[in-house]
PDB file with SEQRES, HELIX, SHEET and CRYST1 records, atoms N, CA, C and O in Angstrom:
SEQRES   1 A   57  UNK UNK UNK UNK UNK UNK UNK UNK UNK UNK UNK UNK UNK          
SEQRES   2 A   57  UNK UNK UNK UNK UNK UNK UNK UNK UNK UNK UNK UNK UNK          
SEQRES   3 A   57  UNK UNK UNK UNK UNK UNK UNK UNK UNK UNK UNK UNK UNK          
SEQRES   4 A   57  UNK UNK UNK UNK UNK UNK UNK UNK UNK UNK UNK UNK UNK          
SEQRES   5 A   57  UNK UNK UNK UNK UNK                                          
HELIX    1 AA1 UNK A    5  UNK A   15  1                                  11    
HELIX    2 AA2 UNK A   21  UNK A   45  1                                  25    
HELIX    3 AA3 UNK A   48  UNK A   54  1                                   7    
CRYST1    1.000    1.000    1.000  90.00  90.00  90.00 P 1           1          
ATOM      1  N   UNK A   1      13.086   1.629  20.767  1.00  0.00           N  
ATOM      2  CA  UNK A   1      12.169   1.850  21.889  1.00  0.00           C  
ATOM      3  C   UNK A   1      11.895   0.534  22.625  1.00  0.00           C  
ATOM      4  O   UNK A   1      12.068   0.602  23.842  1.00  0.00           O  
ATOM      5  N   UNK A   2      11.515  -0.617  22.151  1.00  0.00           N  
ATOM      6  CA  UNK A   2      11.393  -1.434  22.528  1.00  0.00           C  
ATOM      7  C   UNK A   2      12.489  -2.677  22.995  1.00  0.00           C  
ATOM      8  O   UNK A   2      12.190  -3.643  23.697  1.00  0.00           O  
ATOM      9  N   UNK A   3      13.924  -2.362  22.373  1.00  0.00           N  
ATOM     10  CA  UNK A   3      14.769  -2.876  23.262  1.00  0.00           C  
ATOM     11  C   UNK A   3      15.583  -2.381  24.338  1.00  0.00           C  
ATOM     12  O   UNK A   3      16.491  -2.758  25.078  1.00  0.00           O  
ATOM     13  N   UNK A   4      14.705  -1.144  24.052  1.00  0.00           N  
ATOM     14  CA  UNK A   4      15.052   0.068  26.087  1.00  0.00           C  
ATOM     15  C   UNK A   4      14.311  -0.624  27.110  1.00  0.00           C  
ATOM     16  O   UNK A   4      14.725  -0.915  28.232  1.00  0.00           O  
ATOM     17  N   UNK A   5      13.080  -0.879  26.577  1.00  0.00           N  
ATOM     18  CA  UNK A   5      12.090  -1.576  27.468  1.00  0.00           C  
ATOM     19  C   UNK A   5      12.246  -2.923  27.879  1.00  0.00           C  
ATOM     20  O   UNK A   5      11.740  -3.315  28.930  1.00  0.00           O  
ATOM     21  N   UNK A   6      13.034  -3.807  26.992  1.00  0.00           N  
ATOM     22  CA  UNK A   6      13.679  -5.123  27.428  1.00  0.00           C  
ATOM     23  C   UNK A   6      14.830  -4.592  27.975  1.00  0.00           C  
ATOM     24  O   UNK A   6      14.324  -3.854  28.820  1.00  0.00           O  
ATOM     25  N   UNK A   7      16.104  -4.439  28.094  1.00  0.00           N  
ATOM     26  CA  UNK A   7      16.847  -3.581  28.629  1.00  0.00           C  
ATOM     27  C   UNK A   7      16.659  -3.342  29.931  1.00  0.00           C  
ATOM     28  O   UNK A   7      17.511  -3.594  30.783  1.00  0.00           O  
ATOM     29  N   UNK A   8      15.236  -2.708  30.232  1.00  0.00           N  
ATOM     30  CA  UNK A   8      14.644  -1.915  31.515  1.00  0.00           C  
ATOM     31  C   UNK A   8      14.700  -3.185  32.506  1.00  0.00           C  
ATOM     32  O   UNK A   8      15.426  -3.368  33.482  1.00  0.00           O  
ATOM     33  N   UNK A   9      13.371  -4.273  31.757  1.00  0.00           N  
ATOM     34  CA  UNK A   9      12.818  -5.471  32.112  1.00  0.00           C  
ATOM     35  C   UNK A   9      14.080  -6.064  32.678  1.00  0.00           C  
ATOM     36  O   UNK A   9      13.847  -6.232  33.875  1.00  0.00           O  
ATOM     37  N   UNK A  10      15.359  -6.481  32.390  1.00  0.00           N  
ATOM     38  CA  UNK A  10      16.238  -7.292  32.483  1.00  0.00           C  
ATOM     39  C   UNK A  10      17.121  -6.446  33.773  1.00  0.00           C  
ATOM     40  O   UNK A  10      17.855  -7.168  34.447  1.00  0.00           O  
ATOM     41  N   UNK A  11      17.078  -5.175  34.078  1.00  0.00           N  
ATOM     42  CA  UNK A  11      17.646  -4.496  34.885  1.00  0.00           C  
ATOM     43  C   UNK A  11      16.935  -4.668  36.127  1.00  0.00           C  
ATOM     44  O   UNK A  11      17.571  -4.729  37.180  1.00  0.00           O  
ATOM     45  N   UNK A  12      15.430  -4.769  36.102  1.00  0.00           N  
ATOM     46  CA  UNK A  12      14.642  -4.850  37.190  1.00  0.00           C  
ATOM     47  C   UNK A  12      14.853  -6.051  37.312  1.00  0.00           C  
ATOM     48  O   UNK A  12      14.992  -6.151  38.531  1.00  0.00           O  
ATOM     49  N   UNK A  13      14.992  -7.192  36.832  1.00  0.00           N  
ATOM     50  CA  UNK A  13      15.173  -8.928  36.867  1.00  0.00           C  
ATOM     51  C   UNK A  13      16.528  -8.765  37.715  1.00  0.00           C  
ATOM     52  O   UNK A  13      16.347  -9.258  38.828  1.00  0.00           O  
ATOM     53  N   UNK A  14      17.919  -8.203  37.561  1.00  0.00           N  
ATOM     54  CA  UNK A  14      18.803  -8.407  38.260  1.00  0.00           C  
ATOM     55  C   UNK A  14      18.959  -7.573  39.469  1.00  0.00           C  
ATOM     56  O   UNK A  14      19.666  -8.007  40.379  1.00  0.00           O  
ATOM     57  N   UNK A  15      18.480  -6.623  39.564  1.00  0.00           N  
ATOM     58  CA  UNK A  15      18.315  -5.839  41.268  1.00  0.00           C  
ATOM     59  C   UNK A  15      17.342  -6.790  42.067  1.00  0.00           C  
ATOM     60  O   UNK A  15      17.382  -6.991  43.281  1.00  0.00           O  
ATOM     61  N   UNK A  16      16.571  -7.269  41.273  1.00  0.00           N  
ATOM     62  CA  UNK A  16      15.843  -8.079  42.589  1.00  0.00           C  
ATOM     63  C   UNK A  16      15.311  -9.055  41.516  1.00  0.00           C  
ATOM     64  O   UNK A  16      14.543  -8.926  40.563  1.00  0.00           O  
ATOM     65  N   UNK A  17      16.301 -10.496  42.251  1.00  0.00           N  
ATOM     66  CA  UNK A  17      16.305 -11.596  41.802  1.00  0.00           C  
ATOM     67  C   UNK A  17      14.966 -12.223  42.422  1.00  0.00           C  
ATOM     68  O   UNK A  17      14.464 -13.128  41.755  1.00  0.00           O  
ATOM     69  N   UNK A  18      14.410 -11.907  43.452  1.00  0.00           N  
ATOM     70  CA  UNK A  18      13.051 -12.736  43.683  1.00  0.00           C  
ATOM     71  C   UNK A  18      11.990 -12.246  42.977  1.00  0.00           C  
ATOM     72  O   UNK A  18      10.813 -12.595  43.063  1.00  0.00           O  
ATOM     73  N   UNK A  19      12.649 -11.131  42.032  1.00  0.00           N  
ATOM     74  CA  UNK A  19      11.132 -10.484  41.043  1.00  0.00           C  
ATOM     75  C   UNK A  19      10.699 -11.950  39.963  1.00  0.00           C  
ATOM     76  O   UNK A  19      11.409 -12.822  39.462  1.00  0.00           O  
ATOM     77  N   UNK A  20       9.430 -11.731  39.928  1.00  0.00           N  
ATOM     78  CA  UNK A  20       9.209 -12.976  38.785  1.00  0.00           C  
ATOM     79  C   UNK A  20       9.236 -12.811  37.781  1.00  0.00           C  
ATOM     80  O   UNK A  20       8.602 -11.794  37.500  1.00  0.00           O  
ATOM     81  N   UNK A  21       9.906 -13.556  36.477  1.00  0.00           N  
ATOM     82  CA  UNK A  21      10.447 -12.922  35.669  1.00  0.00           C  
ATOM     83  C   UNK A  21       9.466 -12.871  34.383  1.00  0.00           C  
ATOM     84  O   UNK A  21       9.771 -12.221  33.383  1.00  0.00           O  
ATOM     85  N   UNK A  22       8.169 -13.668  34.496  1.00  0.00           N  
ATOM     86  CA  UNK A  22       6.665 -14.199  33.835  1.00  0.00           C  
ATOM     87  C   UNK A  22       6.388 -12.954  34.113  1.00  0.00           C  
ATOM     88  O   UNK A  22       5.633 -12.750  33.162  1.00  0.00           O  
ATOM     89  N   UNK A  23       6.410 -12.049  34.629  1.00  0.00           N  
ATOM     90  CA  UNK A  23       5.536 -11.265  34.988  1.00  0.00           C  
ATOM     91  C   UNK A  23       6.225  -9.734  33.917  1.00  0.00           C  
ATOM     92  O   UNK A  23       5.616  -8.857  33.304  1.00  0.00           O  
ATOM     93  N   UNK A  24       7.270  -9.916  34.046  1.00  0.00           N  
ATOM     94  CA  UNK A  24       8.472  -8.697  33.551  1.00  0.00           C  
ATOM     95  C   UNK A  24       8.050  -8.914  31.814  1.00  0.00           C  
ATOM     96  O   UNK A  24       7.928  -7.868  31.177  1.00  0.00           O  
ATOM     97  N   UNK A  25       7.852 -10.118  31.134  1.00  0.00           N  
ATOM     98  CA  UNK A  25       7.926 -10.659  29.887  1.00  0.00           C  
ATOM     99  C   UNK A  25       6.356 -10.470  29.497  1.00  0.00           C  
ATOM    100  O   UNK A  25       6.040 -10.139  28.354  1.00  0.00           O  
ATOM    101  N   UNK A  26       5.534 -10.668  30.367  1.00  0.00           N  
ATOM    102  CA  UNK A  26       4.295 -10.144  29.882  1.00  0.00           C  
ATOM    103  C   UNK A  26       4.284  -8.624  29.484  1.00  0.00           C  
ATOM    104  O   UNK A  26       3.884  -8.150  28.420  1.00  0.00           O  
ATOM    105  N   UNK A  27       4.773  -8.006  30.492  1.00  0.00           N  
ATOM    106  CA  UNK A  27       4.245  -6.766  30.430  1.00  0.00           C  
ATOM    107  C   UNK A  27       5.400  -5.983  29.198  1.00  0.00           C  
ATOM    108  O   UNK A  27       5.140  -4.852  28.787  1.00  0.00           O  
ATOM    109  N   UNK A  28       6.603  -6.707  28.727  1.00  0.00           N  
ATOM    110  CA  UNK A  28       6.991  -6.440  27.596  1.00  0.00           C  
ATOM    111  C   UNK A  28       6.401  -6.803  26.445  1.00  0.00           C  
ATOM    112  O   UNK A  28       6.255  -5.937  25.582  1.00  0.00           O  
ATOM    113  N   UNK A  29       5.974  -8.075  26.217  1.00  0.00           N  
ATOM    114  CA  UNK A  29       5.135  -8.206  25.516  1.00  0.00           C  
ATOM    115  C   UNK A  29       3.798  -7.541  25.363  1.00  0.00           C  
ATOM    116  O   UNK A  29       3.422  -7.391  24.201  1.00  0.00           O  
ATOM    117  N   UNK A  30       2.997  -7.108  26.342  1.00  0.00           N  
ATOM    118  CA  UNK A  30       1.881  -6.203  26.270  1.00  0.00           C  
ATOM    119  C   UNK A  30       2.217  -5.061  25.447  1.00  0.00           C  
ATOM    120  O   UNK A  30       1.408  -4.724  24.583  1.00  0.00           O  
ATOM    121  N   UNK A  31       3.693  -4.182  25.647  1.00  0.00           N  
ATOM    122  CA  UNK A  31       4.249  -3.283  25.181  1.00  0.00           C  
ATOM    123  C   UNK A  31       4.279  -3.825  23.820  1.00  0.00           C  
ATOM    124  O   UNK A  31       3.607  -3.341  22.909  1.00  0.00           O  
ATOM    125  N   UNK A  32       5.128  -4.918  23.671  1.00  0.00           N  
ATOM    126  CA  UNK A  32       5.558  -4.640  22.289  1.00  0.00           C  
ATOM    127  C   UNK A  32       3.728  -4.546  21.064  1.00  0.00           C  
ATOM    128  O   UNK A  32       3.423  -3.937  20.039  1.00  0.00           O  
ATOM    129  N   UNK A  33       3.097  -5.413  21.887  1.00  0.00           N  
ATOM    130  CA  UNK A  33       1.601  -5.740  21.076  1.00  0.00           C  
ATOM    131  C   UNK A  33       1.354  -4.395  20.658  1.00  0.00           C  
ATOM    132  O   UNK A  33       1.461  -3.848  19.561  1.00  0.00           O  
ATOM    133  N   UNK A  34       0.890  -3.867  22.129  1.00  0.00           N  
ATOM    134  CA  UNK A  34       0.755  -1.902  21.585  1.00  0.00           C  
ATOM    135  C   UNK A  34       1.012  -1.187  20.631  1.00  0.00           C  
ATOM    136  O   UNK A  34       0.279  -0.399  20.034  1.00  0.00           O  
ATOM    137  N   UNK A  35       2.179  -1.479  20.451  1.00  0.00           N  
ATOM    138  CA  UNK A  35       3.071  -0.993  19.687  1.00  0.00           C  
ATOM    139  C   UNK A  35       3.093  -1.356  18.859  1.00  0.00           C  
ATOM    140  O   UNK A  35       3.844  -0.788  18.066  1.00  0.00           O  
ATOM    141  N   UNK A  36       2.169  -2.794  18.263  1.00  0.00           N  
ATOM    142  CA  UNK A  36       2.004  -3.304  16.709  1.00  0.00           C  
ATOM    143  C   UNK A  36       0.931  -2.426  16.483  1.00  0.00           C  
ATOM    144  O   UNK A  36       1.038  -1.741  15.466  1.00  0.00           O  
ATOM    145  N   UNK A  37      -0.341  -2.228  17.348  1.00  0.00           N  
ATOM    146  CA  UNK A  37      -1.718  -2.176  17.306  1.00  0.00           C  
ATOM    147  C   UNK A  37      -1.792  -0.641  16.995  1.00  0.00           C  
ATOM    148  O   UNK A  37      -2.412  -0.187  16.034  1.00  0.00           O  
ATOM    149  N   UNK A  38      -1.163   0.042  17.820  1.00  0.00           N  
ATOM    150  CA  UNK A  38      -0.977   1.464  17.162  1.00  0.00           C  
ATOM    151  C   UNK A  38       0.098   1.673  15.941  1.00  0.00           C  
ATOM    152  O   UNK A  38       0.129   2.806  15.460  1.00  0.00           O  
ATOM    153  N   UNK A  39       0.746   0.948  15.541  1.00  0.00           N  
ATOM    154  CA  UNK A  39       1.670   1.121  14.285  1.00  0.00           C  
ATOM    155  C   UNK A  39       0.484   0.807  13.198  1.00  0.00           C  
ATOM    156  O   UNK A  39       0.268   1.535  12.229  1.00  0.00           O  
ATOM    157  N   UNK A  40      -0.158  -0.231  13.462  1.00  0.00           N  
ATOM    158  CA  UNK A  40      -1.285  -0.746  12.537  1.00  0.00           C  
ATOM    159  C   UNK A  40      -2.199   0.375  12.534  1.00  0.00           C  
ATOM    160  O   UNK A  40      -2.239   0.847  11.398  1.00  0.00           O  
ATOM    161  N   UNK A  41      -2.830   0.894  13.211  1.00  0.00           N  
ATOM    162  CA  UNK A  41      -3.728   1.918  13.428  1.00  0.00           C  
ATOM    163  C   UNK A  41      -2.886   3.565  12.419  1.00  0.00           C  
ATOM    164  O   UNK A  41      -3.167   4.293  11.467  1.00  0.00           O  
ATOM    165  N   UNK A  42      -2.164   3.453  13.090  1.00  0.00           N  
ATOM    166  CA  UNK A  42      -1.157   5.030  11.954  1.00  0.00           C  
ATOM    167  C   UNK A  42      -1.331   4.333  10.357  1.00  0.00           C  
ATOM    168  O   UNK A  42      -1.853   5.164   9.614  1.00  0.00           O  
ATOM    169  N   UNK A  43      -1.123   3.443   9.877  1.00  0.00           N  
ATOM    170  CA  UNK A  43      -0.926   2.976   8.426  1.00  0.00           C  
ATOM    171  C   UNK A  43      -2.353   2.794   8.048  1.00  0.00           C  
ATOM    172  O   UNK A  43      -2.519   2.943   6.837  1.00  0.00           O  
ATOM    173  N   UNK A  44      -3.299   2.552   8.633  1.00  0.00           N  
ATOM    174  CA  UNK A  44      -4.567   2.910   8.437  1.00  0.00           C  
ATOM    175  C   UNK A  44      -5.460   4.247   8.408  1.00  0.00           C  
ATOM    176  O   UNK A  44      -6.497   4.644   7.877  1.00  0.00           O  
ATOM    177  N   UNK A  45      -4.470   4.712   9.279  1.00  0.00           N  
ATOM    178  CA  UNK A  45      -4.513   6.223   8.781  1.00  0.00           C  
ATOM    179  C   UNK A  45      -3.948   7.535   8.120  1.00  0.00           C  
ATOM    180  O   UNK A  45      -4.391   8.671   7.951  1.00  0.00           O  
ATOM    181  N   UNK A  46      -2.622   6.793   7.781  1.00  0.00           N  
ATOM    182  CA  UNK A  46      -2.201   7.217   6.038  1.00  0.00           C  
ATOM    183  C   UNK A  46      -2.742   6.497   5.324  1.00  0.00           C  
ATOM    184  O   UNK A  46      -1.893   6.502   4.433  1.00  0.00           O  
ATOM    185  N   UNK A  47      -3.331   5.993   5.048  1.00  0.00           N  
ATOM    186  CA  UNK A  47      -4.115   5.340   3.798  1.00  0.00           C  
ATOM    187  C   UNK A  47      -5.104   5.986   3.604  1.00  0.00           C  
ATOM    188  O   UNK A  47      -5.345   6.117   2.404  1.00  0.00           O  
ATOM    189  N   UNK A  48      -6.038   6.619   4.493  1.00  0.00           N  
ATOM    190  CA  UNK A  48      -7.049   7.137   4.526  1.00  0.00           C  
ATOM    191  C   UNK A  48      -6.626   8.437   3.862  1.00  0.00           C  
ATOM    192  O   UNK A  48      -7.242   9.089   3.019  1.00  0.00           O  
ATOM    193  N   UNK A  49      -5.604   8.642   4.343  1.00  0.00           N  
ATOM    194  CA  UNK A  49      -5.031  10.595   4.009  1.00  0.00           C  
ATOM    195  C   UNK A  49      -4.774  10.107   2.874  1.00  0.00           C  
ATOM    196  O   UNK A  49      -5.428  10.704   2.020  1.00  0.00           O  
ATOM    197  N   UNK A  50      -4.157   9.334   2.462  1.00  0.00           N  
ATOM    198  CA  UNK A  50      -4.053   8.807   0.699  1.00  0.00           C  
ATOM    199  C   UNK A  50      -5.287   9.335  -0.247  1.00  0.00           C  
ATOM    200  O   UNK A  50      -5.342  10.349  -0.943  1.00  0.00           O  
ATOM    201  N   UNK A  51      -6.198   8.366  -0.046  1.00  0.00           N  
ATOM    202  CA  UNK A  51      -7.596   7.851  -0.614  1.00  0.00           C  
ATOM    203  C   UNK A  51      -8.456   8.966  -0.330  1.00  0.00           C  
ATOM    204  O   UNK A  51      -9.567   9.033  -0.856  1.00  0.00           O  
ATOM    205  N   UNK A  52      -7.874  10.182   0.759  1.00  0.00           N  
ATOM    206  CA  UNK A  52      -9.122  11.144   0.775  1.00  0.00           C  
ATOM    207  C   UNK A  52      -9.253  12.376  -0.227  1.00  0.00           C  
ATOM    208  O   UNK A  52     -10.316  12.963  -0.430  1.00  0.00           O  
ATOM    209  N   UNK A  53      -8.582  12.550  -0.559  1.00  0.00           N  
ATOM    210  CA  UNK A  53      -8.476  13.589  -2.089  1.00  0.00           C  
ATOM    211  C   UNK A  53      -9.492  13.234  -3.113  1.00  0.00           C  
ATOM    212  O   UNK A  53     -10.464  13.760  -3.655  1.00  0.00           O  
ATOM    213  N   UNK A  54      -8.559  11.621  -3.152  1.00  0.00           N  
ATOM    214  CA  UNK A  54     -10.439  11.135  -4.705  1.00  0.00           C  
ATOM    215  C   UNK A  54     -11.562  11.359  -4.198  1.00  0.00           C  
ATOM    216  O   UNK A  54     -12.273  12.023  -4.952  1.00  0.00           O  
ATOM    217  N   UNK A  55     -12.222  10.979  -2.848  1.00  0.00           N  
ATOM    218  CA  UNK A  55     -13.502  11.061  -2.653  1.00  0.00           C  
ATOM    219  C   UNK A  55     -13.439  12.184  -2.530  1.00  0.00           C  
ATOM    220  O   UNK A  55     -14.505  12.405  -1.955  1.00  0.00           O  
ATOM    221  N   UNK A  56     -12.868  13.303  -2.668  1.00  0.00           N  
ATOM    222  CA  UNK A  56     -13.197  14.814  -2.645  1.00  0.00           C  
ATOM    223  C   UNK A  56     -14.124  15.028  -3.672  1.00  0.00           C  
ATOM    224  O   UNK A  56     -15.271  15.470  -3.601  1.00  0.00           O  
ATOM    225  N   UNK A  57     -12.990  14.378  -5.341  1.00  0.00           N  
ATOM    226  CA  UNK A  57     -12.975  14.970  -6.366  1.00  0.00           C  
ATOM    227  C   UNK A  57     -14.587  14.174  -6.828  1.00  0.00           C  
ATOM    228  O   UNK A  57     -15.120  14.437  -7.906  1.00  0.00           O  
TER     229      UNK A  57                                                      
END                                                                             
């Protein structure tokens, strides 16, 4: 997923060479962060689905 999105970034960099390319790398990077922050967020919430049975019992 995320080297579609660099991929993308680098396609828009060569159709138009006066695009700035600081600007293309942020907003991949914003992506890729996301994409830690919600990966982090899901594993925090299998853990929970783990651990929620004992506090049932």
């Amino acid at each position: 997923m995320i080297v579609s999105i660099i991929a993308k970034a680098e396609k828009i960099n060569v159709h138009s060479k006066m695009a700035d390319s600081t600007i293309i790398s942020i907003n991949v990077k914003a992506v890729i962060a996301w994409k830690e922050i919600t990966a982090m967020e899901n594993s925090v919430h299998r853990m929970v689905l783990i651990f929620h049975p004992l506090h049932r019992n």
